[in-house]
N, C-alpha and C positions, 0 to 999 in steps of 0.2 A: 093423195098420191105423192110419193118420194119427188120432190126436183132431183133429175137427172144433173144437173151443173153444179149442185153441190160437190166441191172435196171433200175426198173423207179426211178424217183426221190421220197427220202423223203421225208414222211407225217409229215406232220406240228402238230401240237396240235390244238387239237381240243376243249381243257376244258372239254373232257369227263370223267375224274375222278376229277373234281375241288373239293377240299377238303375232300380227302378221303384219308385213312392213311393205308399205302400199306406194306407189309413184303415182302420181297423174298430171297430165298434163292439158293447157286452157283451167288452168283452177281459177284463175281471177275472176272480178267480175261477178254476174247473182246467172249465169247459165249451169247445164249439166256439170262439170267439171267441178264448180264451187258444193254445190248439191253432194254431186259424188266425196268431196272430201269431208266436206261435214257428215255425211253418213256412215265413212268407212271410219271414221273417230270415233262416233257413237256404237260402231258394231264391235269397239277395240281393238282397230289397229292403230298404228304408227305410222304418221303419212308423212308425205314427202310433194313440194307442190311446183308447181310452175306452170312458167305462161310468160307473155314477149310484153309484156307490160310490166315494169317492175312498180309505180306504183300503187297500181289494182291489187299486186298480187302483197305489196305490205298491209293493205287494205285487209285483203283476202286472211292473214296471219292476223291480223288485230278481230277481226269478227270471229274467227273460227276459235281464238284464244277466249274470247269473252262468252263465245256460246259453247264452249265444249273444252274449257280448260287444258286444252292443247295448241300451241304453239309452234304451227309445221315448221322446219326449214324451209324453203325456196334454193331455185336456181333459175335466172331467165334462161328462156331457151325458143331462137327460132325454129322450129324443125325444119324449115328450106335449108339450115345451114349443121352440115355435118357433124361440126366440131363443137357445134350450139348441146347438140342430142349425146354426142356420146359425153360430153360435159355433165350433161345432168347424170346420164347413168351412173357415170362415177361419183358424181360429188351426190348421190339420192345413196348408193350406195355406204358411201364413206359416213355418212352421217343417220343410216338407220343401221348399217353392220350387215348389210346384204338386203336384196329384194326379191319380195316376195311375189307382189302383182303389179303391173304396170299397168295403169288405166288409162286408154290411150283418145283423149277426146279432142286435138284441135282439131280446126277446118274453117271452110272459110267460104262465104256464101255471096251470091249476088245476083241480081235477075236483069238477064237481058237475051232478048232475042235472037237465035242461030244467024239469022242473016242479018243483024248489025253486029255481033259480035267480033271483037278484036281478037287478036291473037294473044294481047296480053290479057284480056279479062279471060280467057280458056287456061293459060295456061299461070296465070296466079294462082285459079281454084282450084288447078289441078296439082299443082308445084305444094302448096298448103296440106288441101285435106288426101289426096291417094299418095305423092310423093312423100309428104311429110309423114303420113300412117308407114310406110313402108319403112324410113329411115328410123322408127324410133323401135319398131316392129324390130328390126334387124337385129339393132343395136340390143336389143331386152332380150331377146332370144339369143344372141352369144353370149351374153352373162349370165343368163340361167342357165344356156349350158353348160357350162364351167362350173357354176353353182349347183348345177342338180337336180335343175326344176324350177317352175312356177307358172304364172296366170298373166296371161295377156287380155283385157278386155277392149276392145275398137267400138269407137263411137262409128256407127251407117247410118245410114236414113233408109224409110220405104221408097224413096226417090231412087234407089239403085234397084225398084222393082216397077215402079210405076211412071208417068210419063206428065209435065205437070209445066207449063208454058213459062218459057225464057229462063228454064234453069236445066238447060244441056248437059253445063261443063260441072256443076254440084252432081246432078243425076250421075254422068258418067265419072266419076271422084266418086263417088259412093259405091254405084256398082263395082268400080274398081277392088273399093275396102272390103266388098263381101268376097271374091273372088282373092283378094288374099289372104283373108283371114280362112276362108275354106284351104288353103294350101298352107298356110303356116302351121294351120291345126294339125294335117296330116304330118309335114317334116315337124312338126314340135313332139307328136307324141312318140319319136323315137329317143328322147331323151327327157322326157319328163316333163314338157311344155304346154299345156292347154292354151288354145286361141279361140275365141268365143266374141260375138260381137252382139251389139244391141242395132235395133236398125229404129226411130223413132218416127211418128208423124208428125205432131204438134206438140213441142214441149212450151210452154209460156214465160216468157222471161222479159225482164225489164230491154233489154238489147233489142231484141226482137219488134217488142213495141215501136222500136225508134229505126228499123229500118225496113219494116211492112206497113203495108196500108193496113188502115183498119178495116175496109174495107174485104182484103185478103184475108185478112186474119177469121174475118164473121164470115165467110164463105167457108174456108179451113175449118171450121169448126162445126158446121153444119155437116159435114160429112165425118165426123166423128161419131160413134154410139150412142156416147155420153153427151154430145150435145157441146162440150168445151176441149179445147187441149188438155193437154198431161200437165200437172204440177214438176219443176225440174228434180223434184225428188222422188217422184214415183220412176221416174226413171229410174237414177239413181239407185234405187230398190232394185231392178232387175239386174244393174250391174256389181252391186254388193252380191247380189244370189249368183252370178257366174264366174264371179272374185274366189264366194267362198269354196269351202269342201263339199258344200249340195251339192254341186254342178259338176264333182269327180268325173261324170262317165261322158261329158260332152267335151267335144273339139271341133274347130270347124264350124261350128256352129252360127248362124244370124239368127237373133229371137226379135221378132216383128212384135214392139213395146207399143202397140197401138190400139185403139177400140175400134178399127175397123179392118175388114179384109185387106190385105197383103198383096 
């Protein structure tokens, strides 16, 4: 019998972003974001990186150099802070000659219960992952409209579908990202903008380890198909497939990147 907990092997490139000039943002670090760059490299685009860490994200340019002979630019960028976001656009711009997809992953996580929760811990996770999706969402979409088009992908979770003890304010910051990314979709496709999101369960990442129990984690994973979380590049895969030209005929869209019901 197959072990279900096996990973399969990684997916090779396939040249299905060949010359396309890609943003994202949370690249640092070994989560979805770093994944997603290293794989929009190997599918042949031209990326563009950031994240509120600048020395993770030199980190992030020295491994991605060494595993994929690409050498992204960076720009730090808080998204809480306006002038942080429309900074990158310009200066992702200035330095790929226009953009193509903006892959949109910070956010910001934390577990604590509705009735001890403060007003700052609701509204940091809300300020990060829905305000900060919205700000960089905005900013990508007037520049491709002026440009004439492009691909917006948003990092959700199935927490903005399901209900999951002491994470209210992630849940509703997710829920949030689906419900705009469902109305971006709509006002982008009047000028050529596709908005498309991935919604995750368990992607596995060294970060994660260090602020879940293990506990949590072997619970989490029991309720997976497979028996383990997501590798942060099987993710990544889905968001390369809603990056590319496959994904022409969706907008709006949240694809549930999980091995179990939604």
């Amino acid at each position: 019998m197959t072990d279900l907990k096996n990973v399969p092997d990684y997916v090779p490139g396939h040249g299905l972003l060949k010359g396309k000039r890609v943003v994202i943002t949370a690249a640092a670090g070994t989560g979805i974001g770093f994944a997603a760059s290293k794989k929009c490299i190997e599918e042949g685009a031209r990326v563009f990186i950031s994240d509120i860490h600048e020395g993770r994200l030199q980190k992030a340019q020295d491994t991605l150099e060494a595993e994929t002979g690409q050498r992204p630019d960076y720009a730090i960028c808080n998204v809480t802070v306006q002038d942080d976001v429309d900074n990158l656009i310009s200066a992702a711009a200035k330095s790929l000659g226009g953009i193509d997809v903006v892959i949109n992953n910070a956010g910001l996580g934390g577990t604590a219960d509705l009735v001890d929760m403060t007003d700052e811990q609701w509204m940091s996770v809300l300020d990060v992952t829905l305000n900060g999706c919205f700000r960089v969402n905005r900013a990508a979409m007037q520049f491709m409209k002026e440009q004439g088009g492009g691909v917006i992908v948003n990092n959700a979770s199935v927490l903005g579908w399901r209900a999951q003890k002491g994470q209210a304010h992630y849940a509703a910051a997710k829920a949030g990202v689906m419900a705009l990314t469902r109305c971006a979709g709509v006002e982008g496709a009047e000028f050529g903008v596709r908005v498309n999101a991935v919604a995750p369960s368990l992607a596995l990442h060294p970060f994660l380890h260090k602020v879940t129990s293990k506990e949590l984690l072997a619970e989490l994973e029991t309720k997976e198909a497979y028996g383990r979380g997501s590798e942060v590049w099987e993710q990544a895969n889905v968001m390369v497939f809603l990056a590319s030209d496959y994904s022409s005929y969706m907008t709006g869209e949240v694809i549930s990147t999980s091995s179990q019901r939604a």
